[in-house]
C-alpha positions in Angstrom: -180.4 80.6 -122.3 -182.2 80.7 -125.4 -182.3 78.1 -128.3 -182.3 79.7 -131.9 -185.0 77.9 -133.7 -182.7 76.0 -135.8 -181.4 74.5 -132.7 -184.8 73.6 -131.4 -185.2 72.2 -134.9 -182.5 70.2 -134.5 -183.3 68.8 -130.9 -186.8 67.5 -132.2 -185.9 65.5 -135.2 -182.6 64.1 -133.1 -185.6 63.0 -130.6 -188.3 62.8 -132.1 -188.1 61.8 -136.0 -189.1 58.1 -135.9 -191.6 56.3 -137.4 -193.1 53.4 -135.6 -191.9 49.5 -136.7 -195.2 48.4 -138.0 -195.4 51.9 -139.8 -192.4 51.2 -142.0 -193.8 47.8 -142.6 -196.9 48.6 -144.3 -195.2 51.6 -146.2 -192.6 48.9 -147.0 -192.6 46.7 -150.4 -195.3 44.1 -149.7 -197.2 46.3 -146.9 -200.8 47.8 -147.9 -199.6 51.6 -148.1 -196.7 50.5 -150.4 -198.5 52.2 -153.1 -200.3 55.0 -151.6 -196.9 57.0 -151.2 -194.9 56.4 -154.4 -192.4 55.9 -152.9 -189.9 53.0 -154.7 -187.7 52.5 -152.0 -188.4 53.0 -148.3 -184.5 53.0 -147.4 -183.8 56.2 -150.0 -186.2 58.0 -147.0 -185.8 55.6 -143.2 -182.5 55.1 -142.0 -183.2 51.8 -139.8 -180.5 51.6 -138.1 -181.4 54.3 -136.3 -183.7 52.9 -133.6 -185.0 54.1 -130.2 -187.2 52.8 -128.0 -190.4 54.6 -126.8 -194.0 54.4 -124.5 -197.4 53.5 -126.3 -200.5 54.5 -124.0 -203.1 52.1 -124.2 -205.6 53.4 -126.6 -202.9 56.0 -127.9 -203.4 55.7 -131.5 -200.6 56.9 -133.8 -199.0 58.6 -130.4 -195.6 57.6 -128.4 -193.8 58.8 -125.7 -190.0 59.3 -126.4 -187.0 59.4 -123.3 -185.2 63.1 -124.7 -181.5 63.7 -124.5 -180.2 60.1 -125.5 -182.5 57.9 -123.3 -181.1 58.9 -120.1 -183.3 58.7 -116.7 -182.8 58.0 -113.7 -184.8 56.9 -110.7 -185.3 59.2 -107.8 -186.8 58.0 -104.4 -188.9 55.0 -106.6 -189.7 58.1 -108.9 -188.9 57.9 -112.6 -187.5 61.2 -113.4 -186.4 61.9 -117.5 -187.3 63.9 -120.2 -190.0 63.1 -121.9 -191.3 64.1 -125.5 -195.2 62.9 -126.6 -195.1 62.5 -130.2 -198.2 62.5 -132.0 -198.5 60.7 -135.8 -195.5 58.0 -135.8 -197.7 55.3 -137.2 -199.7 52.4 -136.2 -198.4 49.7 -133.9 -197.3 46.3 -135.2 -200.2 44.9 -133.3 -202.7 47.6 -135.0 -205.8 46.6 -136.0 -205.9 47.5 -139.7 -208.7 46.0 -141.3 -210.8 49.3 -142.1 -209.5 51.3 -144.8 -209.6 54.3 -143.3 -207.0 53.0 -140.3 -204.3 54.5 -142.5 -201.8 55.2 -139.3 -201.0 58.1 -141.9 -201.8 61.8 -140.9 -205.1 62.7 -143.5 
């Protein structure tokens, strides 16, 4: 069956509209792209309560892998099978080296 592109719509940012943890932190008060965005209070725009988990490749960047459709896999013969979403641009880790000014973690 077909998905109207409203529903499709709907499907990514229900999977895929996250920003990573050490993102928020440095557009948070107090982080070093506080004032880059204008933006007064972080929680007007980031619901944090809303939290998922996802896979970081080593050497991935601003990239994550999410688990689609709620988190749910399942393990078949020693096989991980799941839906899977790469998402490109959520941020830099917390970890993130961030001592050049260019290493944003923001799209530019």
């Amino acid at each position: 069956y077909a998905l109207s592109d409203a529903d499709i719509d709907k499907w990514l940012v229900s999977n895929a509209a996250y920003l990573s943890a050490g993102q928020v932190r440095r557009i948070s008060k107090g982080g070093d792209h506080y004032e880059k965005l204008g933006i007064t209070d972080v929680d007007d725009y980031i619901d944090k309560s809303d939290l998922c988990s996802a896979i970081r490749m080593r050497s991935g960047g601003r990239a994550a892998t999410f688990f689609t459709n709620g988190g749910r896999y399942r393990f078949v013969n020693g096989r991980l099978v799941a839906g899977m979403l790469d998402v490109k641009g959520i941020g830099t880790h917390e970890l993130a080296d961030v001592s050049h000014p260019k290493v944003t973690g923001l799209l530019n």
